[in-house]
N, C-alpha and C positions, 0 to 999 in steps of 0.2 A: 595943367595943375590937377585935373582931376583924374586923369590915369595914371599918376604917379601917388595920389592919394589912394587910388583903388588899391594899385600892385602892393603897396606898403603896409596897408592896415586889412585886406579881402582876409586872408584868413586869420589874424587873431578875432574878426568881425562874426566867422565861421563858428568858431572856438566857443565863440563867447554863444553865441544862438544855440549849438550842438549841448553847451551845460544845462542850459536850462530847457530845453523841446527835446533834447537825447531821440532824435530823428533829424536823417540828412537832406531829407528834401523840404522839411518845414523849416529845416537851419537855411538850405538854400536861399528859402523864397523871405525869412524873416530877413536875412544879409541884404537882399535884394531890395525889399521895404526899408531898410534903414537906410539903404544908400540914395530913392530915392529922397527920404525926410531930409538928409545930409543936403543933395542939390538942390530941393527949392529954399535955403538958407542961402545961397549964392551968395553975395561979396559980403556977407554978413560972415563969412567961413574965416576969414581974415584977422576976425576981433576974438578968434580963440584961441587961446594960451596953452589947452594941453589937447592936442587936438585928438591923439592917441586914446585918453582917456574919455574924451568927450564923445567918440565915437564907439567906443565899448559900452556905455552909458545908455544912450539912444538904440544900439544892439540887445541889449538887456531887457531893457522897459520893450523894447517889441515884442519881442519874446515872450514876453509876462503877460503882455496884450491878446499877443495869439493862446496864446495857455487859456488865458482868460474867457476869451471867444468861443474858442472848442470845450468849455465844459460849460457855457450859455447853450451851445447847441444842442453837448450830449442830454442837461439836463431837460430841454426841450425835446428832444426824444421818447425819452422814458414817460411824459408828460402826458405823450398823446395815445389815445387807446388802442390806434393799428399800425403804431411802432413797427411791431415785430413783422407786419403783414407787407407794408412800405420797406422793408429793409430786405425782405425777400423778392420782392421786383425791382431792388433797385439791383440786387444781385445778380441778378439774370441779364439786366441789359449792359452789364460793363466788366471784364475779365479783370481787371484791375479793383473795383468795388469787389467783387465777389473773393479774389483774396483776402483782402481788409475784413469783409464781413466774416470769411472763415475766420480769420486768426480774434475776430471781438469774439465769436462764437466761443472759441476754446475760452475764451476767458474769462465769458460770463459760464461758460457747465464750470468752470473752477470754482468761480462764485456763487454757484448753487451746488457746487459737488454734496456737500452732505444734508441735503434736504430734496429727499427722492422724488415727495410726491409733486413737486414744485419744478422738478427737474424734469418729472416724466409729462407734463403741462406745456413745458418749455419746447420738449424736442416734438413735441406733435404740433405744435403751433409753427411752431418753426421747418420743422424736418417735412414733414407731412403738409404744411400746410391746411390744416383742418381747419373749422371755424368749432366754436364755442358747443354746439348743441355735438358735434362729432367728436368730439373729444370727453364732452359726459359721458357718450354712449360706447367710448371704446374703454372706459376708466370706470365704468357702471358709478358716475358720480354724478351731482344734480347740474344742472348748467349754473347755477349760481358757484355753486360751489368750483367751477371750473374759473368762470371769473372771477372771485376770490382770489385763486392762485394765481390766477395773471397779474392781478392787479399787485400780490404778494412779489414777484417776481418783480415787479416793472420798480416795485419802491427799493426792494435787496439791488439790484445793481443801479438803479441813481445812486441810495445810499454808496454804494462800492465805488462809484467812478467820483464823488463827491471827495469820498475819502482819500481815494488816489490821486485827485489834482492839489490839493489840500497838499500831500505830501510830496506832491511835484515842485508843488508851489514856494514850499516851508523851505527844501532841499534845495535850490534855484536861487531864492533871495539873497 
């Protein structure tokens, strides 16, 4: 019963996860999550009337689940004050992280493209790896004022990724 339920409904299930996460490995693993929800309902599966539908439903709400999850994370991120320092060693120990952490990289300099001195704070923190008192002294600016811009940084992309789930979210519903 239930590999003829897989074969029949596996990819509109797909379908449905891919609209709203528009990424095929988190669709993957959301289809995957909803098929196990699907099996521990066992002979209870029997008393549903549009099973098609009910299981696009359950696909959806996951989805919205995990969407939800990952921006609890990201906004935990931005939170903490050696973010950027932690996300540089997690780069190093995993060629797969250190893709992902490039392609966020490009996406927060988008996010900070037209705000230089915030940007040039960013790539020394990050590129270089400097701490706070090295990066006043290469920017001839006070260390406050370096933490300033960090802390400016770390609110512009919450703000940005806040925004972007928001429209994930709105667009998905």
């Amino acid at each position: 019963m239930f590999e003829k339920m897989v074969e029949q409904f596996q990819a509109m299930m797909y379908y449905t996860a891919m609209q709203v996460v528009k990424d095929k490995q988190k669709a993957e693993d959301i289809v995957q999550e909803a098929w196990i929800k699907v099996f521990r309902q066992g002979p209870q599966l029997t008393q549903v009337e549009k099973l098609g539908s009910w299981l696009k439903t359950i696909t959806k709400r996951t989805a919205i689940d995990q969407l939800r999850k990952d921006k609890r994370h990201q906004m935990y991120l931005f939170e903490e004050p050696g973010w950027m320092e932690e996300m540089t060693l997690l780069a190093r120990n995993f060629v797969e992280e250190s893709l992902n952490s490039s392609l966020m990289l490009e996406e927060m300099e988008q996010c900070l493209g037209n705000r230089p001195k915030l940007l040039a704070v960013f790539h020394l923190k990050i590129s270089l790896e400097l701490d706070d008192q090295q990066i006043a002294d290469r920017l001839h600016i006070s260390q406050g004022a370096v933490k300033t811009r960090v802390f400016r940084v770390r609110q512009l992309l919450k703000d940005y990724y806040i925004e972007k789930d928001e429209l994930t979210l709105s667009t998905s519903a």
